[in-house]
C-alpha positions as a printed NumPy array, in Angstrom:
array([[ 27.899,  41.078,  23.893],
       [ 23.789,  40.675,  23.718],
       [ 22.274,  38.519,  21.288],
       [ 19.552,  39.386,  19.574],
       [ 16.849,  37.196,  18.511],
       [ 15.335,  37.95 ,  15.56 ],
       [ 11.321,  37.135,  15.721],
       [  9.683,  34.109,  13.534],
       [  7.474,  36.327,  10.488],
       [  4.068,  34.35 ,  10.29 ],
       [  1.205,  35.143,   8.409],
       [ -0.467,  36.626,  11.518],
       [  1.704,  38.627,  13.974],
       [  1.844,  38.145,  17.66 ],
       [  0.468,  41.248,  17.829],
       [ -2.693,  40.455,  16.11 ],
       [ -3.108,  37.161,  17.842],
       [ -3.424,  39.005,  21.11 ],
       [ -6.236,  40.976,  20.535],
       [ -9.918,  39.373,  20.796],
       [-11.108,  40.074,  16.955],
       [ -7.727,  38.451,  15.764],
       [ -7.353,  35.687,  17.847],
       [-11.014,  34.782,  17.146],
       [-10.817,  35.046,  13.47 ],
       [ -8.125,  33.175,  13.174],
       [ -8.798,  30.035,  15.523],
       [-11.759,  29.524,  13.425],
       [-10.096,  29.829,  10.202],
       [ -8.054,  26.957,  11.535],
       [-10.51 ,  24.652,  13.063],
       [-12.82 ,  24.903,   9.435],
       [ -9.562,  24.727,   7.257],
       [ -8.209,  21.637,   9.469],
       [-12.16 ,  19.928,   9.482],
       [-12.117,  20.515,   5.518],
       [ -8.925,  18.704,   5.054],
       [ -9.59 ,  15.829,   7.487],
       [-13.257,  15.303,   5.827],
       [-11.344,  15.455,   1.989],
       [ -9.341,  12.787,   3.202],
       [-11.738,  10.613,   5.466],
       [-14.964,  10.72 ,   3.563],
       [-13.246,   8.332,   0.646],
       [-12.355,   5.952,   3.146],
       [-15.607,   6.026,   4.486],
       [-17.743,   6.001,   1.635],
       [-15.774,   2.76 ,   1.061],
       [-16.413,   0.9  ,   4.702],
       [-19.844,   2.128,   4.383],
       [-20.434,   0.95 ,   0.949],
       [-18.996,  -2.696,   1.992],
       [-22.048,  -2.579,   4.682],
       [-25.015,  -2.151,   2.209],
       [-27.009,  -4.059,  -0.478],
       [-26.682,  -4.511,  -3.883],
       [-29.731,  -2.282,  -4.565],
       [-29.05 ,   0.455,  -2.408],
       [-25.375,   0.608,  -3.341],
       [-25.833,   1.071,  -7.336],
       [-29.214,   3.438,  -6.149],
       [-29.603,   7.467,  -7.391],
       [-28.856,   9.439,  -5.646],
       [-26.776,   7.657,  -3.396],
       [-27.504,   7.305,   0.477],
       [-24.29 ,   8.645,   3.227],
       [-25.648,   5.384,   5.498],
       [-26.954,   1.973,   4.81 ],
       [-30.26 ,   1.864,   5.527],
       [-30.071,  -1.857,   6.112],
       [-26.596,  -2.52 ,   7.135],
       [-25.455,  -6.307,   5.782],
       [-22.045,  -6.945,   7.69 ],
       [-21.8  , -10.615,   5.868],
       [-20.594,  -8.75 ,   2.77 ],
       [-17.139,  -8.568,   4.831],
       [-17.31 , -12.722,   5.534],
       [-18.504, -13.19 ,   1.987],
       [-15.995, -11.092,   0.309],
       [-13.273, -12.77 ,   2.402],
       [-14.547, -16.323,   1.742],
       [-15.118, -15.866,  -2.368],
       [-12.43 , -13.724,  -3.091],
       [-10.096, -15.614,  -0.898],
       [ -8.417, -12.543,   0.362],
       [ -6.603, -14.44 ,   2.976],
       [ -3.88 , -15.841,   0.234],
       [ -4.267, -12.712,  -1.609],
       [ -3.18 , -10.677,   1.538],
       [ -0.628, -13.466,   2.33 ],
       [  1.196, -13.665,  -0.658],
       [  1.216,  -9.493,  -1.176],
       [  2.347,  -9.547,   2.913],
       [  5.717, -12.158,   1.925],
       [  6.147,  -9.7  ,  -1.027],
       [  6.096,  -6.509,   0.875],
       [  8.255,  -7.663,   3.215],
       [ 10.942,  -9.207,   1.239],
       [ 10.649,  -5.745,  -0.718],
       [ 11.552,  -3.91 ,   2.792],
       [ 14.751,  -5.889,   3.552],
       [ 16.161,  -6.174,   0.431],
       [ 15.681,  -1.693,  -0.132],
       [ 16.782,  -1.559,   3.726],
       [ 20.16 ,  -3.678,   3.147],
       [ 21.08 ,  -2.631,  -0.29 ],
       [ 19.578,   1.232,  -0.487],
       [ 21.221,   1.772,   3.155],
       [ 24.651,   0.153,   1.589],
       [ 24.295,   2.454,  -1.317],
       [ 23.127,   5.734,   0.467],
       [ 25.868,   5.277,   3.166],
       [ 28.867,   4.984,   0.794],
       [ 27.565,   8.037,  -1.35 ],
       [ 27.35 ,   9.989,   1.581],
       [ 30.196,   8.924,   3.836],
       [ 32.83 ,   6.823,   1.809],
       [ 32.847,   9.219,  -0.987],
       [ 33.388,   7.076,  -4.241],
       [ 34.939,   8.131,  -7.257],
       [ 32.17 ,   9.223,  -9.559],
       [ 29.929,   9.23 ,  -6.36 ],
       [ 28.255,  12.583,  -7.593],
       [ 28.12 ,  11.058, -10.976],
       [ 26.479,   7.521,  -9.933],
       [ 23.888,  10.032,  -7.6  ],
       [ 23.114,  11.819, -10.538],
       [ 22.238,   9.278, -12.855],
       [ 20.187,   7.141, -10.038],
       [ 18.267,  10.85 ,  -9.84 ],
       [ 17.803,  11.193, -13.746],
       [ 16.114,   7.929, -13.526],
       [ 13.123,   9.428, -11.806],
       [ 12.399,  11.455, -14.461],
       [ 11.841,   8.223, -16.908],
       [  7.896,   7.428, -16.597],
       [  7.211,   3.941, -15.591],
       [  5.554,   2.609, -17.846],
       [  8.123,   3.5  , -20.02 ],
       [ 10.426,   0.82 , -19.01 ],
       [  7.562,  -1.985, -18.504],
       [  8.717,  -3.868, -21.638],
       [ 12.083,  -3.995, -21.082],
       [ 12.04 ,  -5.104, -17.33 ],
       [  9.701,  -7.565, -18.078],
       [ 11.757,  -9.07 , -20.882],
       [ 14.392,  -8.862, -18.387],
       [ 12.521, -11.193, -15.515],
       [ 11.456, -13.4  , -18.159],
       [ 15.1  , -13.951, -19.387],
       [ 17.336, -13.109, -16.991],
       [ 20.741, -11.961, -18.664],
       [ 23.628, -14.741, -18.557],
       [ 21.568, -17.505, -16.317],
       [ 18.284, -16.989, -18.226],
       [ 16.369, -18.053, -15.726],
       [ 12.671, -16.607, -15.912],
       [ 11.537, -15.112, -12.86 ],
       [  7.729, -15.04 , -13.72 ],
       [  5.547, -16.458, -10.622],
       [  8.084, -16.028,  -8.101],
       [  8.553, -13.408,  -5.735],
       [ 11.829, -12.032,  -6.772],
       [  9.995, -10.797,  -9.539],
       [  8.78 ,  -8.238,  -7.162],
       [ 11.703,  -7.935,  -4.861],
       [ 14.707,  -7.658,  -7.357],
       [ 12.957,  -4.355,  -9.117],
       [ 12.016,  -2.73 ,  -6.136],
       [ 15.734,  -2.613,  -4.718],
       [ 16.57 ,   0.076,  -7.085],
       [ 14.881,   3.003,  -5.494],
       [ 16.431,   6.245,  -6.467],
       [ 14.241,   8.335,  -4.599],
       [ 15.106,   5.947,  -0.965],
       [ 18.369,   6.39 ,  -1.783],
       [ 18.684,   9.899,  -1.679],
       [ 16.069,  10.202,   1.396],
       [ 18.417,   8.323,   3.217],
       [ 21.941,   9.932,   1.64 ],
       [ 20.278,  13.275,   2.696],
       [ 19.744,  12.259,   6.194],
       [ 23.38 ,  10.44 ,   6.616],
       [ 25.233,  14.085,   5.54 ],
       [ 23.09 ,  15.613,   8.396],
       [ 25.316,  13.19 ,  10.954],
       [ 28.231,  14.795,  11.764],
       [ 31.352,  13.57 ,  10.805],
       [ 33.35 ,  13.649,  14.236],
       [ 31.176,  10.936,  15.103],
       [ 32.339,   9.069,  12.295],
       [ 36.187,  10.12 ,  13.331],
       [ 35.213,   8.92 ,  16.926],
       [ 34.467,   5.852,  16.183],
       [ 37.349,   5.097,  13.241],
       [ 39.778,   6.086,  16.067],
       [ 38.298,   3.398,  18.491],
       [ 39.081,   1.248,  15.644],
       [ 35.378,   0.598,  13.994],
       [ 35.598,  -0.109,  10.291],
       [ 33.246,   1.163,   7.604],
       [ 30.352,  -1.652,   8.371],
       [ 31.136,  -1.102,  11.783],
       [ 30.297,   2.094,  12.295],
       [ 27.569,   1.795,  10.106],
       [ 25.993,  -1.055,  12.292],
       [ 26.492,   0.965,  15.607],
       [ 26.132,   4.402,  14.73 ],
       [ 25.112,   5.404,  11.726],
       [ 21.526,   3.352,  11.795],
       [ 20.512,   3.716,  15.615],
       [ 20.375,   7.203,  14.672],
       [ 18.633,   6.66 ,  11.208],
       [ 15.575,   5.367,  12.945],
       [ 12.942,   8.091,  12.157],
       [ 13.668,   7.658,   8.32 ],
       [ 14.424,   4.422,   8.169],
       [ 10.601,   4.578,   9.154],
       [ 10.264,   6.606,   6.088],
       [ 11.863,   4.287,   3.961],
       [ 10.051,   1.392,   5.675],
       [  6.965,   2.758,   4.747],
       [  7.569,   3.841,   1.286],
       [  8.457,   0.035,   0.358],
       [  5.607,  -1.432,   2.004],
       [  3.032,   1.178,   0.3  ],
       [  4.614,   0.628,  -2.859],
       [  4.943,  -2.964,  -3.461],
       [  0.935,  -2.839,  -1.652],
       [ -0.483,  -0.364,  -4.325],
       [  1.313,  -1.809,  -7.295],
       [ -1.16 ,  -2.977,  -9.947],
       [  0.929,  -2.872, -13.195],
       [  3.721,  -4.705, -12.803],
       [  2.474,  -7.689, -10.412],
       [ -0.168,  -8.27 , -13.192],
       [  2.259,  -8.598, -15.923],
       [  4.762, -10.817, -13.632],
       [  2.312, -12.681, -11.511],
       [  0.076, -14.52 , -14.019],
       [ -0.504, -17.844, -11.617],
       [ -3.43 , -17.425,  -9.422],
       [ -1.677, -18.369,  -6.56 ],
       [  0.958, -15.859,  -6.422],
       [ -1.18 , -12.911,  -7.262],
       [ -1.24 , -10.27 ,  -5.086],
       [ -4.114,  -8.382,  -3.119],
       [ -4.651,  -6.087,  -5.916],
       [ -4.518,  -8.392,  -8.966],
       [ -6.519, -11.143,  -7.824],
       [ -9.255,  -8.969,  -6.37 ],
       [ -9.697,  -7.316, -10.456],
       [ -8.99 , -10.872, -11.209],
       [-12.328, -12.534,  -8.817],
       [-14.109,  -9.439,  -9.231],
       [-16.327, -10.401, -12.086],
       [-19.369, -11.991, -11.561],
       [-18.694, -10.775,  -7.635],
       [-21.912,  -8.531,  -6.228],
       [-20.603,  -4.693,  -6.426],
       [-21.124,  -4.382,  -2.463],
       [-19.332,  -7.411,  -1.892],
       [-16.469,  -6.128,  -4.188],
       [-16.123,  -2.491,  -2.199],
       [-16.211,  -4.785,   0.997],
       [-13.21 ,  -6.515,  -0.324],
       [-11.514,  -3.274,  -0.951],
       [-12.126,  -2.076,   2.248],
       [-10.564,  -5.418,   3.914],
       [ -7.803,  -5.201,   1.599],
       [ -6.947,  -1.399,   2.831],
       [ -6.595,  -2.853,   5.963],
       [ -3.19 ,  -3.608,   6.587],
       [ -1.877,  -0.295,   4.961],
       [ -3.51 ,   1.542,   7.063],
       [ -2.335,   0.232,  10.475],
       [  0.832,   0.118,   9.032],
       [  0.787,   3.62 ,   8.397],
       [ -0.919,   4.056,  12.005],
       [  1.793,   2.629,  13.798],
       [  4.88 ,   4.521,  11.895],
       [  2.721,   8.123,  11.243],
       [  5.351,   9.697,  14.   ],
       [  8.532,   8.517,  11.657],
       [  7.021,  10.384,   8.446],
       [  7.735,  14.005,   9.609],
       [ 10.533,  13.254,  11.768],
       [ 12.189,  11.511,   8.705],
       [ 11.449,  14.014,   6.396],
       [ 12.448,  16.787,   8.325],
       [ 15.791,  15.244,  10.104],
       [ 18.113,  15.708,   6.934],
       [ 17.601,  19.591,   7.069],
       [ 19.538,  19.611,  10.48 ],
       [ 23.053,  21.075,  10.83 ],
       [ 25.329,  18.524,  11.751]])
């Protein structure tokens, strides 16, 4: 019996790629499409560096210049020394990660036994962890902050401290269905293989559920990292001592008073670490979003 493969449609056909016209036409549609994109999303980022390199005239100057004419790299060392970015950086680094682990153990735990243990009400519990996306944020600012300042039963305030930040940030409803997504993707037999050999729930979890949840527990990394680093709201309203603050709250916080081209140089150090962090897991982001659409 032959099998017949039926062709991929795309918006140009094969047929029209081979010809001269055609091909021409459309490699240059993609290279100015693709150099449009890439200069959208660059050119912010670089009239930020740039803007860290010039002086406070030519910086607040009309119409504004693409390059420094006189370029004043000490705006980086000043803007690290004044604003005392270090700390800032340090404190939003111990919060980021303790964010990470804490959505890694507990979102994993959760998106596992929705998608694999089957609970009763699982569907229900899914569905109400979804319907929670739909509630703005700033819609439950009062009450979560009412909440860290009186915790129920101990009332212990969690104000200044970092599980202010860590405790909210382990309910992620949108981590937890990434990952319950990409678990239904993993076949079952493998599951069956391993209860046979005798590997409990956690067990199997441990040694083959999450070597194989790599790419999007890349995704997830990444998620919880950005998040906790581009939170402004919520860290200001929790994180009131100087010396907790993080990167984003203490630079508004030092700000005033600060030269404007000394401030932009302190965003641009403070972009930094995102950045390479997105750098070094950019190959995890597609992968992970595109794994739980495979057949199992």
């Amino acid at each position: 019996m032959s099998a017949f493969v039926t062709p991929t449609r795309t918006l140009i056909s094969q047929a029209q790629l081979a010809r001269p016209l055609g091909r021409t036409v459309y490699w240059t549609v993609f290279w100015v499409l693709t150099a449009l994109f890439a200069l959208a999303f660059l050119f912010p980022l670089y009239w930020m560096v740039s803007g860290g390199f010039k002086t406070p005239q030519q910086i607040i100057q009309t119409p504004p210049s693409l390059l420094p004419t006189s370029p004043a790299p000490g705006n980086f060392a000043t803007a690290w020394r004044d604003m005392d970015l270090g700390r800032l950086i340090l404190n939003t680094t111990l919060y980021a990660g303790g964010a990470l682990a804490f959505q890694l153990v507990f979102d994993v735990a959760a998106a596992y036994a929705l998608s694999k243990l089957r609970p009763v009400f699982g569907n229900g519990v899914l569905f109400a962890m979804l319907a929670t996306l739909m509630i703005p944020t700033t819609v439950i600012v009062l009450p979560a902050y009412l909440t860290a300042n009186d915790l129920p039963f101990t009332h212990w305030s969690l104000l200044n401290t970092p599980w202010a930040i860590w405790l909210p940030s382990v309910a992620n409803a949108f981590n937890v269905f990434l990952l319950k997504r990409f678990f239904d993707s993993i076949p079952t037999e493998l599951l069956a293989a391993a209860a046979i050999d005798g590997a409990g729930p956690l067990r199997t979890l441990w040694s083959v559920v999450l070597p194989m949840s790599r790419p999007i527990l890349g995704v997830v990394s990444i998620f919880a990292v950005v998040g906790v680093w581009k939170d402004f709201l919520w860290p200001l309203l929790v994180l009131t001592d100087t010396s907790t603050q993080t990167v984003n709250v203490g630079i508004n916080q030092l700000h005033v008073g600060v030269p404007e081209n000394v401030f932009v140089a302190a965003l641009a150090i403070a972009s930094v670490p995102t950045i390479v962090f997105f750098l070094f897991f950019q190959r995890n982001i597609m992968a992970g979003l595109t794994a739980g659409a495979m057949k199992g």
